[in-house]
PyMOL commands that place a pseudoatom at each C-alpha (Angstrom):
pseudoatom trace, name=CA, resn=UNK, resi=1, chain=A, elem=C, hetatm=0, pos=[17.682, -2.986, -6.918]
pseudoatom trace, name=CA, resn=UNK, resi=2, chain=A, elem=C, hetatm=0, pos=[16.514, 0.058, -4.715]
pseudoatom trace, name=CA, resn=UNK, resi=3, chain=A, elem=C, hetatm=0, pos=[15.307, -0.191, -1.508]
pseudoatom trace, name=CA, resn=UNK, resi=4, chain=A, elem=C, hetatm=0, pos=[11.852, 0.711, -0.183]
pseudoatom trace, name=CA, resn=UNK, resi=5, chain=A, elem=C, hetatm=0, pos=[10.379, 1.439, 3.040]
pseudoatom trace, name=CA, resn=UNK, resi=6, chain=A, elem=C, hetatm=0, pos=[7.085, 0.693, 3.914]
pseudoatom trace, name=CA, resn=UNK, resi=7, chain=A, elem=C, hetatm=0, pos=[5.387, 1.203, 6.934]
pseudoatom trace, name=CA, resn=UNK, resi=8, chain=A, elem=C, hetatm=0, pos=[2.457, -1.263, 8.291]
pseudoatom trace, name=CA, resn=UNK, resi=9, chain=A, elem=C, hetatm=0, pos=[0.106, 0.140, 11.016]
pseudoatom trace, name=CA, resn=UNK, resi=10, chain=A, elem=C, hetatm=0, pos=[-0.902, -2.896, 13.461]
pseudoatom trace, name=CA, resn=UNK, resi=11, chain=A, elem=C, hetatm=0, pos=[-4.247, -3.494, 15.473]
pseudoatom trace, name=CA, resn=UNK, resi=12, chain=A, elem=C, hetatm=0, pos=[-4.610, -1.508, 18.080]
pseudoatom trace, name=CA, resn=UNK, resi=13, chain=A, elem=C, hetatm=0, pos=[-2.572, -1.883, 20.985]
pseudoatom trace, name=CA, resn=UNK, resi=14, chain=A, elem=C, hetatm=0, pos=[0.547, -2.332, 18.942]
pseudoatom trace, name=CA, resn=UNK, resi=15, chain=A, elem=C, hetatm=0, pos=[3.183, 0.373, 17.006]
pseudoatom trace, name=CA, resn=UNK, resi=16, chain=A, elem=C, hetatm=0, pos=[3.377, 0.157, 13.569]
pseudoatom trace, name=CA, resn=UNK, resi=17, chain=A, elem=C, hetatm=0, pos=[6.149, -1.741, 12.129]
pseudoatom trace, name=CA, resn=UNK, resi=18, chain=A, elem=C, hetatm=0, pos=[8.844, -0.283, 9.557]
pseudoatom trace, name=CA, resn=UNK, resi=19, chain=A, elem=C, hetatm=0, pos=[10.175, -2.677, 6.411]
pseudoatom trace, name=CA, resn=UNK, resi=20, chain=A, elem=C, hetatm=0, pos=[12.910, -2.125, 4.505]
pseudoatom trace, name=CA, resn=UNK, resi=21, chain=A, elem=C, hetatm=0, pos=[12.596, -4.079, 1.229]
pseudoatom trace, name=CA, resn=UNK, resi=22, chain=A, elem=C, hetatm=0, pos=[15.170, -4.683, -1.640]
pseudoatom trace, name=CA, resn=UNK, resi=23, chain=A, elem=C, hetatm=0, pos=[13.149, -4.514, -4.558]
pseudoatom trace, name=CA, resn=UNK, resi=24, chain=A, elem=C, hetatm=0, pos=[13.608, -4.291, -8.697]
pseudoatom trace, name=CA, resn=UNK, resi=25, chain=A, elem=C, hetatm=0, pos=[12.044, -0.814, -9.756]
pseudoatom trace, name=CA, resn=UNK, resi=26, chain=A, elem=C, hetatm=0, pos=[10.766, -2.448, -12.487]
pseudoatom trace, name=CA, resn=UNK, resi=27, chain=A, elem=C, hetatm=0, pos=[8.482, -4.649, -10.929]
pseudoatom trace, name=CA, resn=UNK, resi=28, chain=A, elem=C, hetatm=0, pos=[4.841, -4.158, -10.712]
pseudoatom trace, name=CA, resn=UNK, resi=29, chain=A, elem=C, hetatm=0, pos=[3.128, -2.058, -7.573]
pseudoatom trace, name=CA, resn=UNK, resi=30, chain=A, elem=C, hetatm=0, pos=[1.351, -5.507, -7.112]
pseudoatom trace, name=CA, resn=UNK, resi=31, chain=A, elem=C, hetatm=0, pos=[4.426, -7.595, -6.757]
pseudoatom trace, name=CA, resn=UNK, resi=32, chain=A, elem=C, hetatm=0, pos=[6.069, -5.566, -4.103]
pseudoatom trace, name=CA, resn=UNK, resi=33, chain=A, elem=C, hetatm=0, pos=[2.596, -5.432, -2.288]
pseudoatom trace, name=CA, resn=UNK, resi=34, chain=A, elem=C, hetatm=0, pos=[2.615, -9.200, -2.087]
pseudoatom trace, name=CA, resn=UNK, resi=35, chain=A, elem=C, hetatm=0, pos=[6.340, -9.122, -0.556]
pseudoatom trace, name=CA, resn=UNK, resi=36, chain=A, elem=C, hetatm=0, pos=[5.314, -6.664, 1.931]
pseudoatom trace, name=CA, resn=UNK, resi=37, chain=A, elem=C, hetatm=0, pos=[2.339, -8.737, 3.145]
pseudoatom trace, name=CA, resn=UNK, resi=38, chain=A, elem=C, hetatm=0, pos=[4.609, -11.679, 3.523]
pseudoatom trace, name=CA, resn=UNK, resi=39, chain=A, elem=C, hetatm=0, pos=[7.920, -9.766, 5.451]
pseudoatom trace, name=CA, resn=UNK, resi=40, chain=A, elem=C, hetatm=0, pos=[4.698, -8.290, 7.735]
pseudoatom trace, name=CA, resn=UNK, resi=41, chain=A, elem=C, hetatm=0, pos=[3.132, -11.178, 8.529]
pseudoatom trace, name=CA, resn=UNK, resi=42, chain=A, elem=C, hetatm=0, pos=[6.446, -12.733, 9.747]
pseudoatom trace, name=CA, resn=UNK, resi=43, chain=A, elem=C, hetatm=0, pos=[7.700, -9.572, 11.741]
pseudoatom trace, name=CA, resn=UNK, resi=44, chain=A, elem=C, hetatm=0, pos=[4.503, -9.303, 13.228]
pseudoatom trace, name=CA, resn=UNK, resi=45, chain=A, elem=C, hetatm=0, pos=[1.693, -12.596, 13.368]
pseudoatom trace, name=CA, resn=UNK, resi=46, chain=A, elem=C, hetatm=0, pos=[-1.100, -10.063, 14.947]
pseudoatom trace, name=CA, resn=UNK, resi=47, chain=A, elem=C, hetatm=0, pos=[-1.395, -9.309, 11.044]
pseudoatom trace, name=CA, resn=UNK, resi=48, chain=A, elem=C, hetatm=0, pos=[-4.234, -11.327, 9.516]
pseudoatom trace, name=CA, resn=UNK, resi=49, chain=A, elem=C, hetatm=0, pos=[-2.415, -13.047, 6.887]
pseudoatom trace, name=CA, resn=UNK, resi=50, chain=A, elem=C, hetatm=0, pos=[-5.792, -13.678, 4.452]
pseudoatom trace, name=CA, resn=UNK, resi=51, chain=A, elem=C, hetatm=0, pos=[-5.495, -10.279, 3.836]
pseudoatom trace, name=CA, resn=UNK, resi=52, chain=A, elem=C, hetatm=0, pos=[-4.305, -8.488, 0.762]
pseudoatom trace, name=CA, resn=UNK, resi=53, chain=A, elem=C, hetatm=0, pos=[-2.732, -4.936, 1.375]
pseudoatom trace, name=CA, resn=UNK, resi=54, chain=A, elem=C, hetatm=0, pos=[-3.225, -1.225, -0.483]
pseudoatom trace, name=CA, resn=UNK, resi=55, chain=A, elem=C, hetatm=0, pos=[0.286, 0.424, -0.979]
pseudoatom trace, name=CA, resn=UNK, resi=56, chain=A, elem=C, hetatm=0, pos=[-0.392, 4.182, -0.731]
pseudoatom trace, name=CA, resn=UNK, resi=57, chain=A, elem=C, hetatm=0, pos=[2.423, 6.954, -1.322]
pseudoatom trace, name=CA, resn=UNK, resi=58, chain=A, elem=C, hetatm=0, pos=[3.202, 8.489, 2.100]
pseudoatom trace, name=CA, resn=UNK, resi=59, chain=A, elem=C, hetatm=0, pos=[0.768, 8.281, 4.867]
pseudoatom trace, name=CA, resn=UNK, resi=60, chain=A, elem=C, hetatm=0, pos=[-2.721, 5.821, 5.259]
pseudoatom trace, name=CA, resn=UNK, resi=61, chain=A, elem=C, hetatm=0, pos=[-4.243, 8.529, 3.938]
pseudoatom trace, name=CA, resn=UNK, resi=62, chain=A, elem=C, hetatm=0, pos=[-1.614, 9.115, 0.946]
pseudoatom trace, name=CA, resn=UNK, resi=63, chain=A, elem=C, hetatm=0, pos=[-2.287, 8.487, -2.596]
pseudoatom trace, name=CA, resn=UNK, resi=64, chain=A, elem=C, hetatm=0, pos=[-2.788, 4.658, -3.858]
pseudoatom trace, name=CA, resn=UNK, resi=65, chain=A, elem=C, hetatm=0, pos=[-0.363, 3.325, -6.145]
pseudoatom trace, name=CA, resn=UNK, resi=66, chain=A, elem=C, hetatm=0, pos=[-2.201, 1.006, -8.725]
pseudoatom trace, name=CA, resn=UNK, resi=67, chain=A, elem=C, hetatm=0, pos=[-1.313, -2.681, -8.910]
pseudoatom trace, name=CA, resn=UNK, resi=68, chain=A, elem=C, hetatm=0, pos=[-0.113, -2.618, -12.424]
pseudoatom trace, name=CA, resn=UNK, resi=69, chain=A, elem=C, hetatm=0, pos=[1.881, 0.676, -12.158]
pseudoatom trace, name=CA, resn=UNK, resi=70, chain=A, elem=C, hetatm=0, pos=[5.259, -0.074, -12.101]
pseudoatom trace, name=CA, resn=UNK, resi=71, chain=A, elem=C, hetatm=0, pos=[7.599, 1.254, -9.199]
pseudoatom trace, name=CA, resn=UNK, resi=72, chain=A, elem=C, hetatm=0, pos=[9.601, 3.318, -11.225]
pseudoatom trace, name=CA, resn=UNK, resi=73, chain=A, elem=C, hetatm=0, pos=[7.020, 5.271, -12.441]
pseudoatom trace, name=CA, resn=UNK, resi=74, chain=A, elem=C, hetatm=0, pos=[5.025, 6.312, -9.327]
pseudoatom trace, name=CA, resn=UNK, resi=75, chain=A, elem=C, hetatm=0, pos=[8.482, 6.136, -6.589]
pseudoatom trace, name=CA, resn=UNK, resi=76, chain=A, elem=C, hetatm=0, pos=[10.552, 8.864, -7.926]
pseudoatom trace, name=CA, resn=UNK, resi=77, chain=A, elem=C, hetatm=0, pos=[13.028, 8.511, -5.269]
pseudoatom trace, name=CA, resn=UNK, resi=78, chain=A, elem=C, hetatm=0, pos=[12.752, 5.339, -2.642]
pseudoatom trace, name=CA, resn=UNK, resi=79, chain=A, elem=C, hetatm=0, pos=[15.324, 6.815, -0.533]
pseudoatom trace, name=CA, resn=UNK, resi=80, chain=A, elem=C, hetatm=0, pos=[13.111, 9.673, 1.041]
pseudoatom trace, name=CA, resn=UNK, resi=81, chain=A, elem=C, hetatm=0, pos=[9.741, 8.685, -0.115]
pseudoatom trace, name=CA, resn=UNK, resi=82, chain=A, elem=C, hetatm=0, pos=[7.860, 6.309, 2.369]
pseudoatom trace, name=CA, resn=UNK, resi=83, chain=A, elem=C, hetatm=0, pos=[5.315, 3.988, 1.506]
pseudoatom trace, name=CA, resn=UNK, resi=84, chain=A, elem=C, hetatm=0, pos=[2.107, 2.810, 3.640]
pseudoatom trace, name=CA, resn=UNK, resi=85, chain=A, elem=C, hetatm=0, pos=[0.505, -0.429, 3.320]
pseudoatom trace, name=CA, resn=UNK, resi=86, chain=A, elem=C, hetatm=0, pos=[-2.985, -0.892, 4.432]
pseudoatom trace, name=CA, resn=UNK, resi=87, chain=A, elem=C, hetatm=0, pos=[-5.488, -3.468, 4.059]
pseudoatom trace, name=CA, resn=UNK, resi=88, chain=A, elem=C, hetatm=0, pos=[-7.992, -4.031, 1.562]
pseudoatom trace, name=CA, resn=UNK, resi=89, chain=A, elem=C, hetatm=0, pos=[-11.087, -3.301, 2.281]
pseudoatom trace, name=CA, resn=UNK, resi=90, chain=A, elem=C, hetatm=0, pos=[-13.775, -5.173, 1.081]
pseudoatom trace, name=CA, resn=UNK, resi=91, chain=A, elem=C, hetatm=0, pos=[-15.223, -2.547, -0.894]
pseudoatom trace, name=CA, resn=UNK, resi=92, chain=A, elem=C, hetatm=0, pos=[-12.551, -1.589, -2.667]
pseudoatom trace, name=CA, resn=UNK, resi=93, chain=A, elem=C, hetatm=0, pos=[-11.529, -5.426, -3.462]
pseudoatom trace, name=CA, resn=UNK, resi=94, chain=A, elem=C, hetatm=0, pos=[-14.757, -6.068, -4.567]
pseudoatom trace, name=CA, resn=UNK, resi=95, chain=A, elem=C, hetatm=0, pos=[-15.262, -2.802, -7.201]
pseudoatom trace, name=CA, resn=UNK, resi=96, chain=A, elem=C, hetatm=0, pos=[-17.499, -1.340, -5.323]
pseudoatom trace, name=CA, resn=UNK, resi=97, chain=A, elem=C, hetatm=0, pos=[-17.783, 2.249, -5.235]
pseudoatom trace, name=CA, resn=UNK, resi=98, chain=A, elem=C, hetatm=0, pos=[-20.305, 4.523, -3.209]
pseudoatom trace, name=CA, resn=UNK, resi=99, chain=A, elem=C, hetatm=0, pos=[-22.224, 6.507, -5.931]
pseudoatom trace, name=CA, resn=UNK, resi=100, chain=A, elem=C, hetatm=0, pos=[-21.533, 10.393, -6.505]
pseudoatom trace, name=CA, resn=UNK, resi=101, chain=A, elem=C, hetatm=0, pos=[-24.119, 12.784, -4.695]
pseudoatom trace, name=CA, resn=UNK, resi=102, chain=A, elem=C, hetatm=0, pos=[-25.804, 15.369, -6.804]
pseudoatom trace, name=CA, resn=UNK, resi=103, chain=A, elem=C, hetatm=0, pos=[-23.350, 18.161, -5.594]
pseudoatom trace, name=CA, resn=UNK, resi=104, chain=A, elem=C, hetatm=0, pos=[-20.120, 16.144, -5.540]
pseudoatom trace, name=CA, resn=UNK, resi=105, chain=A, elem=C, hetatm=0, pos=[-19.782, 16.744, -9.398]
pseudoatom trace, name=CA, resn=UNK, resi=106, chain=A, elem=C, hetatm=0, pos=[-18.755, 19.404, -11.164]
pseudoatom trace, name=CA, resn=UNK, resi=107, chain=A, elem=C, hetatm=0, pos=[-19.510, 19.978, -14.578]
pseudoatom trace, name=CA, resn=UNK, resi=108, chain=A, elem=C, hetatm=0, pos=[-16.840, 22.536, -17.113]
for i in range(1, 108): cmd.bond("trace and resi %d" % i, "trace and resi %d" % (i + 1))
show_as sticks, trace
zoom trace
């Protein structure tokens, strides 16, 4: 088991909350995202608890660790590396992504 720690940002008006979460490294990204929307929702019930969550390496703004990854692959070291979770939004749930603009690609 190694332990993870995952931070949860709250609606406004609140601090974010801080878990710390024994989990099996060999589990998928997925699994540990549904533990950390269940340990949330019970520290904290201003969480909407429909709501499926987007782990992301570091900050909101970090990477995003893909559901079938496993945790041993993209958390080197769970001691010092933090995770975020954020919600899904429904455009990434969905597939939905907002098409390139002409100058966004570059082509080699």
């Amino acid at each position: 088991m190694e332990r993870y720690t995952v931070t949860v940002p709250i609606p406004p008006g609140a601090s974010s909350i801080r878990l710390l979460i024994p989990f099996p490294p060999t589990s998928a990204v997925s699994a540990l995202a549904a533990e950390v929307k269940k340990r949330a929702f019970r520290a904290s019930p201003l969480l909407d608890a429909s709501s499926n969550v987007i782990l992301h390496l570091g900050d909101a703004t970090g990477p995003i660790l893909d559901d079938q990854d496993l945790l041993e692959d993209v958390i080197i070291d769970p001691r010092t590396e933090i995770i975020t979770a954020t919600p899904r939004s429904d455009s990434i749930s969905s597939g939905i992504v907002p098409s390139l603009g002409v100058n966004d690609v570059s082509v080699v």
